[in-house]
N, C-alpha and C positions, 0 to 999 in steps of 0.2 A: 620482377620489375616493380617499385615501387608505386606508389600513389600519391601525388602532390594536389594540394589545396592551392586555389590560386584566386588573386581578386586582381581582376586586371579592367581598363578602360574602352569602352566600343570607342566605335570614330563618333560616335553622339556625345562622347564626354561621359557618359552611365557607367556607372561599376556595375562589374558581372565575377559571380562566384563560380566555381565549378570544380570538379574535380577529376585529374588526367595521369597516364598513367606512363612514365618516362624513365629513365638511368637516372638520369640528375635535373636538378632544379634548372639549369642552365640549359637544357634541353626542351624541359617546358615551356619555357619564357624562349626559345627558338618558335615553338609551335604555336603559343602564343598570337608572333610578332609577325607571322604567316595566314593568320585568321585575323589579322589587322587589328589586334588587341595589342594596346600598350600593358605589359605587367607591373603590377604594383610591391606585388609579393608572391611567395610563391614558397611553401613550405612540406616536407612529409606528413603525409597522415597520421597522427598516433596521436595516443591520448597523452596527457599530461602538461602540455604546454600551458602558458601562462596568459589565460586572456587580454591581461593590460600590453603585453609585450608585442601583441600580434590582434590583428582586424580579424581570426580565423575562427571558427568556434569549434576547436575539436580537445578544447580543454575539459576532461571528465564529463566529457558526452554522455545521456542517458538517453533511454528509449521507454516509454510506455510498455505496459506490461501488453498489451493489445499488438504494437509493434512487433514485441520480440517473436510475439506467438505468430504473428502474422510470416517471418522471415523466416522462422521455423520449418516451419510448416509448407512455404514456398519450396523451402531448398530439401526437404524430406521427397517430396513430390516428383523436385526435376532428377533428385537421384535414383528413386525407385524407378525413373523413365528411362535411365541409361545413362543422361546427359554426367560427361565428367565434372569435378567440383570443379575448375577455375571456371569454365562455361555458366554452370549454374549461378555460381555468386555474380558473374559478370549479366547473366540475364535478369536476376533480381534486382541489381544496381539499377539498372535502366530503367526497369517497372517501379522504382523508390518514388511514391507521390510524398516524399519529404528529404530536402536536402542533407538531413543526418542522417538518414538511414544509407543514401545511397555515398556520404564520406566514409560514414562506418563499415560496410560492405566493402567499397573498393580498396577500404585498407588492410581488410580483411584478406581479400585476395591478390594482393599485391604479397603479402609473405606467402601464401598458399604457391604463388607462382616461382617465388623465391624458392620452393622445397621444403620452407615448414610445415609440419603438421596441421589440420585446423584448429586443432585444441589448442598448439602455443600462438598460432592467429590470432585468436580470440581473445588469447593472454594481452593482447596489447589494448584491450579494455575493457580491463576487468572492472569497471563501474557499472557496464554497458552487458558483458554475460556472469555473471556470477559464477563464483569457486565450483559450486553444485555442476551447473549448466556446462563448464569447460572438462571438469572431471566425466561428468558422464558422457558426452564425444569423446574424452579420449578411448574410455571404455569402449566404446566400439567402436573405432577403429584400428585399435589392437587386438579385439576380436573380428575385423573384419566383415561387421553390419552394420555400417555407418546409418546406412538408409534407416533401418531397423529402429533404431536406437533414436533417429532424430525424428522420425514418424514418433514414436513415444514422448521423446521428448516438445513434439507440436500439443500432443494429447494434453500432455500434463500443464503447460502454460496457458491454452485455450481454458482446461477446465477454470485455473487459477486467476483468470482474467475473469472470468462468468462469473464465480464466486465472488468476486471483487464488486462487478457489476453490480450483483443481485442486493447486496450490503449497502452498495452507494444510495442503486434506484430504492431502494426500502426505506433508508434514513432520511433522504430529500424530504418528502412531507409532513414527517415528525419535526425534523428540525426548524422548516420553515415556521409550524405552524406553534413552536415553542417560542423562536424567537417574535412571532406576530405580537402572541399572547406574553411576550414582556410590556415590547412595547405600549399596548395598548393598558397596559395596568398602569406602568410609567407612565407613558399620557395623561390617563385620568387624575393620577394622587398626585403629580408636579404641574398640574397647568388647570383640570378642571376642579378638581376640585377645593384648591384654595380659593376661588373668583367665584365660585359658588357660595362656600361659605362665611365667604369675609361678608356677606349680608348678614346673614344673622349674627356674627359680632360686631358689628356696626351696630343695631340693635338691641342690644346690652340685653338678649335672652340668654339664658341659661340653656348647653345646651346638652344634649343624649350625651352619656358614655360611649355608646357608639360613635358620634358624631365626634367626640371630644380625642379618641382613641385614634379615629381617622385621621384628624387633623394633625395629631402628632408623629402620624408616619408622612404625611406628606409632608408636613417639615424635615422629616429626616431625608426624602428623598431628595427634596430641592437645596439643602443646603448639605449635606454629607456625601450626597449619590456621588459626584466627580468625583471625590475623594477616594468612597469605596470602588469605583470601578479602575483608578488607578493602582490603589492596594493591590486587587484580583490583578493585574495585570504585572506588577511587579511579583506576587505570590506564584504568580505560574510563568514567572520567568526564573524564580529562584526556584522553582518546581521542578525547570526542565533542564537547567544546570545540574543540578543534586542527581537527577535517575540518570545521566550519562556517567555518574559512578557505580563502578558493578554490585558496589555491598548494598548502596540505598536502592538500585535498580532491584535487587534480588530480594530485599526484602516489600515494595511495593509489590513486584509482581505476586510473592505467596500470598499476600493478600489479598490482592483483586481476583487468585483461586478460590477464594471463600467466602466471597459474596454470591448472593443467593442465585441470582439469573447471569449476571455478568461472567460467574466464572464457569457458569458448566458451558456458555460462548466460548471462551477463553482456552476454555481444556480440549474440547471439539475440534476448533481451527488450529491450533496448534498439532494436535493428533492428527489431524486430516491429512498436515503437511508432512509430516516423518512420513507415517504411512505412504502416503501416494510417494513420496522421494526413495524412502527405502527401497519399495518393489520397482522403481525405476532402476536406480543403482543395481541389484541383486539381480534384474532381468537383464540388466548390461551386460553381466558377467565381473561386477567390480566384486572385491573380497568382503567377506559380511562384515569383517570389520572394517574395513576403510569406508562399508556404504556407513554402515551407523555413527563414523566421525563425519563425516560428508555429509548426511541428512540433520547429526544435529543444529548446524548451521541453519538449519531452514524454521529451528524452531526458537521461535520471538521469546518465548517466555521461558527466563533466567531457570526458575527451580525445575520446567520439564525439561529444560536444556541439560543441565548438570546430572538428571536422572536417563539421560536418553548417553550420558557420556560414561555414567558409571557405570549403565549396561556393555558400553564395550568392554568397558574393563572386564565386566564378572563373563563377559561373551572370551575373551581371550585367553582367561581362568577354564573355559572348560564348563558356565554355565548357561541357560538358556536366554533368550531375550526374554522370552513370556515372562516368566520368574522375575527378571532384574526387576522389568515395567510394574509388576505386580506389587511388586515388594517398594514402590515407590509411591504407589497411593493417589499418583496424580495424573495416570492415563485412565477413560473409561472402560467398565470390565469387558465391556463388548466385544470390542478393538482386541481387549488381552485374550479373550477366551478367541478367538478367528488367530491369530498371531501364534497360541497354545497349537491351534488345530494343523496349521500349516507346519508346523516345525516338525510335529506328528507324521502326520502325513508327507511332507517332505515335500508339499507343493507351496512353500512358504510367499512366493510370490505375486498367486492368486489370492492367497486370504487377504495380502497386507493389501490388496487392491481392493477388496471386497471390504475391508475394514474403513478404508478410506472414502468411500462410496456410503456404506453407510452413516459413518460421521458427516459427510455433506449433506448427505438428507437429513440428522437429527440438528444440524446446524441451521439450515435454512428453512426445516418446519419452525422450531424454537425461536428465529425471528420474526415469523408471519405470525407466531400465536402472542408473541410478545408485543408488537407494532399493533396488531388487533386485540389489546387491550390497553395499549397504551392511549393511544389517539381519539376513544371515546371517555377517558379518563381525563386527559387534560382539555380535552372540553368540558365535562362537567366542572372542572377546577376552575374553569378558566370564568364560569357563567356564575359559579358559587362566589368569586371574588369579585366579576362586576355586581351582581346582585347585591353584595354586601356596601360596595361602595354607593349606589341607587341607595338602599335605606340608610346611611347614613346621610346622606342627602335631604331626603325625604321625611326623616324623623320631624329634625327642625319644624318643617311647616306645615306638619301632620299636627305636632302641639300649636305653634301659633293659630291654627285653624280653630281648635280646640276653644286658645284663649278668646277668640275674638267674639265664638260662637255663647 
């Protein structure tokens, strides 16, 4: 039984949205006109429609990473309880404290009612679960632990969201406290201190190198700044056309590998992600090759994407994964040597978890020891550039003192 979107009129005149679950549109708008609602529209669930065409918003619907893990993780819960899946999604819908979650849901289980599987369910938006997320349900439920497999998969999006968090809440008062400290330099060199020192040229003194040095950046600010901030702003619009091609994309990314702090970031979260995906996939029971095309997807950056693809290959050839990763220079040895132990051992799906475990810890100590040098840093930066501009100030009428004296 399908799932329609409808915006239809109380008897107050107020449009009301909602979403109801019928044979045909023409059945809705019956049930509707029985709840004393006049219908306005009334459409199927699914993604792709075209927002200007339609008042509906289920055009490339997205969900918060928070969201997904929340639905997750709901529906692993009612199934490990017994409750059958159309039950479960239909009790989740109701508990939705967001009108997209509970359109996405009920359209979810509107093909589930229909006989489709949940995995081609979910196919119908794929904006909303990713290729990863839809393969790894189908995994099991063609191994037959749904539950299993979506309890892991609540793990894995919850850690993914914390991670996320941890990043956000970390950068918050770096960045505020970056953009403060423009502003207030911009302040000073475009407003105070030209009105300061237009006295002392108005007095036809001669005045410090310092003073004289100042004053020609704050001309540069007040009469080039617009200029330069619209460049920047056209520069990282031409910046961000150019990296959605994959050759300048691939050759930025090798680079941002080999900057000093940013990239061993960079190789960390990226490794965190295979790993933790891989041993998802492999503990599904998907094939190790299909986990390792499947998980490459997860990984952002171009040249560890291409060496996590080349390992399927030399994996289909008959060679190891440890080996391919190794011989590619651009995952940490840690991760390869636990990844080595596992294949060894034949417990491959506990290491790649324990690999990814410790990658999140050397990912989120490396930002607290980086933020805890950074932020007493650009204060001193910040006090060494007011200071500077103070004696430029001051020089002037440290000499007039001088001469008067």
């Amino acid at each position: 039984m399908p799932a329609f979107e409808y915006i239809a009129l109380n008897p107050r005149g107020r449009e009301e949205k909602g979403v109801l679950e019928g044979d045909t549109p023409r059945q809705i708008r019956q049930v509707l006109r029985e709840k004393q609602l006049v219908p306005l529209e009334v459409n199927e669930v699914k993604e792709g429609r075209n927002p200007k065409r339609s008042g509906l918003r289920t055009y490339r619907q997205r969900l918060s990473t928070a969201d997904l893990a929340l639905i997750t993780r709901q529906l692993a819960t009612l199934l490990k309880a017994g409750t059958p899946l159309e039950e479960a999604l239909s009790a989740i819908a109701k508990q939705a404290h967001k009108p997209s979650i509970e359109r996405i849901v009920m359209g979810v289980r509107s093909k589930v009612v229909e006989g489709h599987t949940l995995a081609d369910s979910l196919a119908q938006f794929p904006s909303v679960f990713p290729k990863l997320y839809r393969a790894t349900i189908a995994a099991g439920e063609h191994a037959g632990h749904l539950d299993a497999v979506l309890d892991r998969l609540a793990d894995f999006t919850e850690n993914h969201q914390a991670m996320q968090q941890k990043i956000t809440t970390a950068l918050i008062y770096p960045i505020l406290l970056t953009l403060i400290a423009i502003g207030v330099v911009s302040g000073l060199l475009g407003y105070v201190v030209p009105q300061v020192v237009q006295v002392f040229e108005n007095m036809g003194q001669e005045l410090p190198v310092l003073t004289r040095g100042m004053i020609a950046l704050s001309h540069f600010v007040t009469t080039a700044g617009p200029y330069l901030a619209i460049a920047l702003v056209l520069l990282a619009f031409i910046f961000y056309r150019l990296y959605q091609r994959p050759g300048f994309r691939r050759r930025v990314d090798r680079w941002l590998l080999h900057l000093p702090l940013f990239g061993k970031l960079i190789r960390s979260k990226n490794a965190t992600s295979f790993a933790r995906t891989l041993a998802i996939l492999a503990g599904s029971g998907v094939p190790i090759l299909n986990a390792l095309q499947n998980a490459a997807e997860t990984v952002a950056n171009l040249p560890m994407r291409d060496a996590v693809e080349t390992t399927a290959e030399r994996v289909r050839e008959g060679g190891s994964i440890s080996a391919s990763l190794q011989r590619s220079g651009l995952f940490p040895p840690m991760m390869i040597h636990l990844i080595a132990s596992g294949e060894g051992s034949g417990n491959l799906e506990e290491m790649l978890e324990r690999a990814a475990d410790q990658q999140e810890r050397e990912t989120t100590t490396t930002i607290s020891a980086t933020l805890a040098l950074f932020e007493p840093a650009l204060v001193l930066i910040m006090g060494a550039v007011v200071l500077i501009i103070v004696l430029a100030i001051l020089l002037p009428i440290f000499e007039l003192n001088q001469l008067v004296g």
